[in-house]
C-alpha positions in Angstrom: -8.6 -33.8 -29.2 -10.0 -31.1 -31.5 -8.5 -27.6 -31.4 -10.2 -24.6 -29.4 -11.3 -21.5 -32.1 -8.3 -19.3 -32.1 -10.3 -16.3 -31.4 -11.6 -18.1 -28.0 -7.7 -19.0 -27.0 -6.4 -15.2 -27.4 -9.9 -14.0 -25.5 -10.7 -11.6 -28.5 -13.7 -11.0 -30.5 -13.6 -12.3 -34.3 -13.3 -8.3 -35.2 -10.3 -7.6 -32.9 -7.6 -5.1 -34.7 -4.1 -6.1 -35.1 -3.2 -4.4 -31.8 -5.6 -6.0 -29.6 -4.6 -9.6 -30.6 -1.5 -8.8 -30.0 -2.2 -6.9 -26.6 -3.9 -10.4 -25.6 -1.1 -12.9 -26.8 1.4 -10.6 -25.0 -0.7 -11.2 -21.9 -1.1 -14.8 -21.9 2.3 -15.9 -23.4 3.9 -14.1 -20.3 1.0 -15.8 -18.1 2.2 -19.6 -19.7 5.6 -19.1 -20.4 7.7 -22.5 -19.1 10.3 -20.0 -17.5 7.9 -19.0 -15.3 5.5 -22.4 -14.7 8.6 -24.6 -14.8 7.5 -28.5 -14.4 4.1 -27.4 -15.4 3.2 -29.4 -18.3 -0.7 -27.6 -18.5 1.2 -24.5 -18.7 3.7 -25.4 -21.2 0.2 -27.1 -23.5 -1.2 -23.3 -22.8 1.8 -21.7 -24.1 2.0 -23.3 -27.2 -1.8 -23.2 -28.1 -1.2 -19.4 -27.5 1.5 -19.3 -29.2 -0.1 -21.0 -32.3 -3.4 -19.0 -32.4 -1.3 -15.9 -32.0 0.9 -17.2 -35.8 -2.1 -17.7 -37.4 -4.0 -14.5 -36.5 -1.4 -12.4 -36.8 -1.0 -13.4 -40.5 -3.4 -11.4 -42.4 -3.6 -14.5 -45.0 -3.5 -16.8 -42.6 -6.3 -15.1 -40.8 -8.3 -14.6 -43.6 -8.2 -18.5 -44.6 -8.8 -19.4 -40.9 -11.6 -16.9 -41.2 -13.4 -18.7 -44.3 -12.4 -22.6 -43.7 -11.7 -22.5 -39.8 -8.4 -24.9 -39.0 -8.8 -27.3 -42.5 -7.7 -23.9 -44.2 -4.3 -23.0 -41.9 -2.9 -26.4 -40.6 -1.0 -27.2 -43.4 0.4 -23.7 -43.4 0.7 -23.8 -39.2 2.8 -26.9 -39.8 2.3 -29.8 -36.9 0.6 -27.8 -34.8 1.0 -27.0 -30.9 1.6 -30.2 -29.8 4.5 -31.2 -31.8 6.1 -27.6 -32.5 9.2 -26.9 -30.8 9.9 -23.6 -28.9 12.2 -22.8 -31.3 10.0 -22.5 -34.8 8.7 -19.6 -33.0 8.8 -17.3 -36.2 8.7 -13.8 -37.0 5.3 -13.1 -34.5 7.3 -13.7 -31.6 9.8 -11.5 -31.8 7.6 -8.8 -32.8 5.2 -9.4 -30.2 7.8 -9.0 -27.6 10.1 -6.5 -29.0 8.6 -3.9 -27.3 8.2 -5.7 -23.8 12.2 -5.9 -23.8 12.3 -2.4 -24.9 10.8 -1.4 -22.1 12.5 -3.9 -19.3 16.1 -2.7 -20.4 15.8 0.7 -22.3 13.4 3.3 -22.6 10.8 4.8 -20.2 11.2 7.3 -17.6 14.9 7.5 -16.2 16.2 5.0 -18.4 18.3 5.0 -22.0 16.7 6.7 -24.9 18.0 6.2 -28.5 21.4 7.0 -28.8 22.2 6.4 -25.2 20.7 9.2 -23.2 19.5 8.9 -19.9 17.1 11.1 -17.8 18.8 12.2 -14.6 17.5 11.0 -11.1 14.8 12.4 -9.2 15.8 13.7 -5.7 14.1 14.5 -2.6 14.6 16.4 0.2 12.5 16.4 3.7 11.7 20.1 4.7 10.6 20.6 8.3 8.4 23.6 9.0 6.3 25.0 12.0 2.3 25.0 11.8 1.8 28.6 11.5 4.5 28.1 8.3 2.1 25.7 6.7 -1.0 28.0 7.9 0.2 30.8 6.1 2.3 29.5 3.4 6.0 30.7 3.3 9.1 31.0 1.2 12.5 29.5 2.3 16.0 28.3 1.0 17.0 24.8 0.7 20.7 23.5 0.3 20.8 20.3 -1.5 24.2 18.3 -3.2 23.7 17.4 -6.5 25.4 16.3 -9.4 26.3 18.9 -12.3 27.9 18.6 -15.3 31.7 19.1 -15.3 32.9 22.5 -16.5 36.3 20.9 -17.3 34.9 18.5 -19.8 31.4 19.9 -20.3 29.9 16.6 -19.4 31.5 14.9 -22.4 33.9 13.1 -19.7 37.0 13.1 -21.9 40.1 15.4 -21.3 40.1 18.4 -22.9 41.5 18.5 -26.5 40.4 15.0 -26.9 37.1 13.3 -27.7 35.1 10.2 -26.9 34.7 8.0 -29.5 31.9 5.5 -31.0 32.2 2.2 -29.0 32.6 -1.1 -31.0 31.1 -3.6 -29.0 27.7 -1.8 -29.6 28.2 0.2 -32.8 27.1 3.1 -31.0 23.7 2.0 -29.8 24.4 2.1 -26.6 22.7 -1.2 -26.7 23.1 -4.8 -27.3 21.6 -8.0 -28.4 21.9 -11.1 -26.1 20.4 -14.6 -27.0 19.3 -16.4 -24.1 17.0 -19.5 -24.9 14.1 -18.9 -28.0 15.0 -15.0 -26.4 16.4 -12.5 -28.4 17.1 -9.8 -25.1 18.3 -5.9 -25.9 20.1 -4.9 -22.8 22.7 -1.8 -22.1 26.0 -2.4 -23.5 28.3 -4.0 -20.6 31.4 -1.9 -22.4 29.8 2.1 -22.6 27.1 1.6 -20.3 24.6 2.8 -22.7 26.8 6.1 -23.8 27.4 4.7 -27.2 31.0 5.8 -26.9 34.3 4.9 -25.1 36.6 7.7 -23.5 40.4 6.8 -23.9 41.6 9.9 -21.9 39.1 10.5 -19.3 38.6 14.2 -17.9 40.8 14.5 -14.7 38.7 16.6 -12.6 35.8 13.8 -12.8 37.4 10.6 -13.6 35.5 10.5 -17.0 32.0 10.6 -15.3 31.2 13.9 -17.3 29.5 15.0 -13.8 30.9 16.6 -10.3 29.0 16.6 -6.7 28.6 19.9 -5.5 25.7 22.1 -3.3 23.3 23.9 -4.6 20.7 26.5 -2.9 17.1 26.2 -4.4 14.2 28.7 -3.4 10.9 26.9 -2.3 7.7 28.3 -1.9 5.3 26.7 0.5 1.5 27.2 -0.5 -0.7 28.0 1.9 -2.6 24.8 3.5 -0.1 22.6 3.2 0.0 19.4 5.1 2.1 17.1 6.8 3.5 14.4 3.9 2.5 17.0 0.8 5.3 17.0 -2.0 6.3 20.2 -3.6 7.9 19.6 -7.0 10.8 21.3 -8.5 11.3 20.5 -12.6 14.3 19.7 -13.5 15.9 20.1 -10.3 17.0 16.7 -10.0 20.2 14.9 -10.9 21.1 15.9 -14.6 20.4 13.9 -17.4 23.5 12.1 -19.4 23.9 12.2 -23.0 21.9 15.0 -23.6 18.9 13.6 -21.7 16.6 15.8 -19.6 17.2 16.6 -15.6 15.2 14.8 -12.7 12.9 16.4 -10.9 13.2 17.1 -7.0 10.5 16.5 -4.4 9.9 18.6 -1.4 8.2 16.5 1.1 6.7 18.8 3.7 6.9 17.5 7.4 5.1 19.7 10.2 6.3 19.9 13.5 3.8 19.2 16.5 2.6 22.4 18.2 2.3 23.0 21.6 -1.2 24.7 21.7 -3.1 23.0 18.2 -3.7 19.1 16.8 -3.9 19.4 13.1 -6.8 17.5 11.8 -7.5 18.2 7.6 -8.7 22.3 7.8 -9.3 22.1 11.3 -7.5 22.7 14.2 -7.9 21.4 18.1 -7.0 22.5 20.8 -7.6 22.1 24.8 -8.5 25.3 27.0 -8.8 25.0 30.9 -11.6 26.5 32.7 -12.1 27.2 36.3 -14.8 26.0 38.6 -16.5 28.8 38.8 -16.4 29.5 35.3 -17.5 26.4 34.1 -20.7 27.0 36.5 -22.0 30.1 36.2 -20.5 30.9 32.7 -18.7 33.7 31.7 -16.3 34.6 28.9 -12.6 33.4 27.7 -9.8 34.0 25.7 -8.8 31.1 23.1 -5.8 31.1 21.1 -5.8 31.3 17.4 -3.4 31.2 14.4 -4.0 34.8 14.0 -4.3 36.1 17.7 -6.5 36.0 20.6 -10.3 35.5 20.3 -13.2 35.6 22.9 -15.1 32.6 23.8 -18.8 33.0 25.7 -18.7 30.0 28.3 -22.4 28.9 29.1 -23.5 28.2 32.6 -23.4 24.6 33.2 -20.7 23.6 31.2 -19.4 19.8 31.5 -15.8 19.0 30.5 -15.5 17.4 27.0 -17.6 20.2 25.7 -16.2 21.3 22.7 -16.7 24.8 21.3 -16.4 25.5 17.4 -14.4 28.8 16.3 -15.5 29.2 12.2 -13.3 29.8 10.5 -10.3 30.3 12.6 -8.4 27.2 11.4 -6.4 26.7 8.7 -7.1 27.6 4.5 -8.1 24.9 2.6 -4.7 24.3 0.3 -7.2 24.1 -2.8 -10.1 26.6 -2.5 -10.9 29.7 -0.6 -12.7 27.7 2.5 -10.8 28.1 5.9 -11.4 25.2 8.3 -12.8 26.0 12.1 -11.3 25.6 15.7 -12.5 23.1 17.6 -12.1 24.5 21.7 -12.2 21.4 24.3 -12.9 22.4 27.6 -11.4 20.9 30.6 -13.2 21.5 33.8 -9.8 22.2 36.7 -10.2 21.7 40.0 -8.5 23.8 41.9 -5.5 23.9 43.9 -3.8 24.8 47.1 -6.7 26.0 48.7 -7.1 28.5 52.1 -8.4 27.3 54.8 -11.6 29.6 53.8 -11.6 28.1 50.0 -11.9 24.7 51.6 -14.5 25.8 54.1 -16.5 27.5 51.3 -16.4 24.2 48.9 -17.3 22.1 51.9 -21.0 24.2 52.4 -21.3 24.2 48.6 -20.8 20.6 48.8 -23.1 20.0 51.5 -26.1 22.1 49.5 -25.2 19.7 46.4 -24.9 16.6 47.3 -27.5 13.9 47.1 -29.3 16.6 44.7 -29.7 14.8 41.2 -31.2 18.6 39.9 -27.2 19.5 40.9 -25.3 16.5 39.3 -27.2 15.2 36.2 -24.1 13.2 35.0 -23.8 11.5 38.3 -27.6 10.5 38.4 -27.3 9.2 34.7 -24.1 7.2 35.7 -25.6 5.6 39.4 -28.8 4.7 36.9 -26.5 2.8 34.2 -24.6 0.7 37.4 -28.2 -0.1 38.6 -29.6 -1.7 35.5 -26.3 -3.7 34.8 -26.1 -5.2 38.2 -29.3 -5.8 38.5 -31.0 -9.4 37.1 
């Protein structure tokens, strides 16, 4: 069966850069590999086609005499070809293709080893509970967190004072070694100084050779103004300390709001439920709402239904980026009253005598009696 054009194997264009065939034979050669399709004999046929486009493009004379004769001008110099090559005869590409995948897995990146065996420190966090009118407003407060510093016996080198840790020979220092495993050459953190690149033969007493000590710490946080429930404030460098000279972890201050009694936070805006009476809600009149800043007045309408809901501008809570304030959002609730007099009751009864049966007096009722009227009848 004749061989697919390298190019179309890869999924690159015939003027792809160095980088971007290698990008793409990364991809697929992790997609294929028999470690992760095992008894997949399509997938292992895959592999090695990859594998083979990848050693001849990757060759800048190979490339250029694939370029000019197609596959008369490299099979000779790819040898037997996918079908017959071992996973062995990988070659130089392989390795260099993957070098950096394996760099990455076990060393390198954020909060793992750096060269010469440095480590960025953990980053923390710490849930900080604070009221509405906290979060309205914005507010500075004191944390107390543990944490690990450096110890001031040893000043983080772990060893005992007046001696010193020394360069460890199962890694030469590196803080690193090689492990074959298969066709894979794997870099993983030395087993013997845990990726220090040294050994301590008289550990510090005070922290068992750790170089670091738990202790408590007080941190000042300032809450902006508008923040909401889940936010994250972050502190640099506040988290666990780095080892080996590497930087500090940050710490994360994830806001939690406690429920109020009067307001539902929703965004900028705020809710909230406000009785009225009777004869308020009837012949209207004016109320006094609660808001994050004091009282305010509130004209009720005559005629007003319960569910109505009345908008405050501007009375809820600052926007935590811009100058906008959200509104209030007032939801009446009609009571009915209670523990009537004799006379109350007598007075309710006439008023209900002079209402009832009058749609102009109950326009909810009339709209209600008209939707059960077309749904029962045919």
């Amino acid at each position: 069966m004749s061989k697919r054009d390298f190019y179309e194997v890869l999924g690159v264009n015939r003027d792809a850069s160095d980088e971007e065939i290698k990008k793409a034979y990364r991809k697929l050669a992790m997609k294929h590999h028999p470690d992760r399709n095992p008894d997949n004999a399509k997938a292992e046929a895959q592999f090695k086609e990859v594998k083979e486009a990848y050693e001849i493009l990757s060759d800048a004379d190979k490339r250029a005499a694939y370029d000019r004769y197609g596959h008369a001008g490299v099979d000779q110099q790819a040898g037997a070809g996918p079908g017959s090559a071992g996973f062995n005869g990988m070659g130089g590409g392989f390795s260099d293709a993957f070098g950096d995948i394996f760099g990455d897995i076990f060393g390198g990146g954020r909060g793992g080893a750096r060269p010469g065996g440095a480590y960025r420190g953990a980053d923390l966090r710490y849930n900080l509970e604070i009221g509405l009118e906290e979060a309205a407003r914005g507010t500075e407060t004191k944390i107390r967190i543990p944490s690990l510093e450096n110890c001031g016996t040893c000043k983080g080198s772990g060893a005992k004072p007046g001696t010193s840790a020394t360069t460890c020979t199962t890694c030469g220092g590196q803080g690193q070694v090689r492990m074959q495993q298969g066709f894979f050459s794997i870099q993983q953190t030395c087993p013997v100084c845990h990726g220090s690149g040294k050994t301590i033969a008289s550990p510090c007493p005070d922290c068992n050779g750790a170089g670091r000590v738990r202790k408590q710490k007080t941190l000042s946080v300032k809450i902006p103004a508008g923040i909401d429930h889940g936010d994250r404030v972050r502190l640099a460098g506040e988290g666990e300390p780095g080892q080996s000279g590497g930087p500090a972890g940050d710490l994360f201050v994830v806001v939690q709001i406690r429920p109020h009694t009067v307001f539902q936070r929703e965004g900028s805006d705020l809710h909230c439920e406000m009785p009225i009476s009777f004869g308020v809600a009837a012949l209207g009149g004016e109320i006094g709402i609660p808001t994050l800043e004091g009282q305010a007045k509130l004209k009720i309408p005559p005629e007003t239904q319960t569910g109505q809901v009345f908008r405050l501008r501007g009375k809820g809570i600052k926007a935590l980026r811009g100058s906008g304030h959200g509104d209030l959002m007032c939801h009446v609730v009609v009571e009915t009253p209670v523990k009537l007099t004799e006379v109350q009751k007598e007075l309710l009864r006439q008023l209900e005598q002079g209402t009832s049966g009058n749609d102009t007096h109950s326009p909810r009722t009339k709209s209600f009696m008209d939707k059960v009227r077309d749904f029962f009848q045919p």
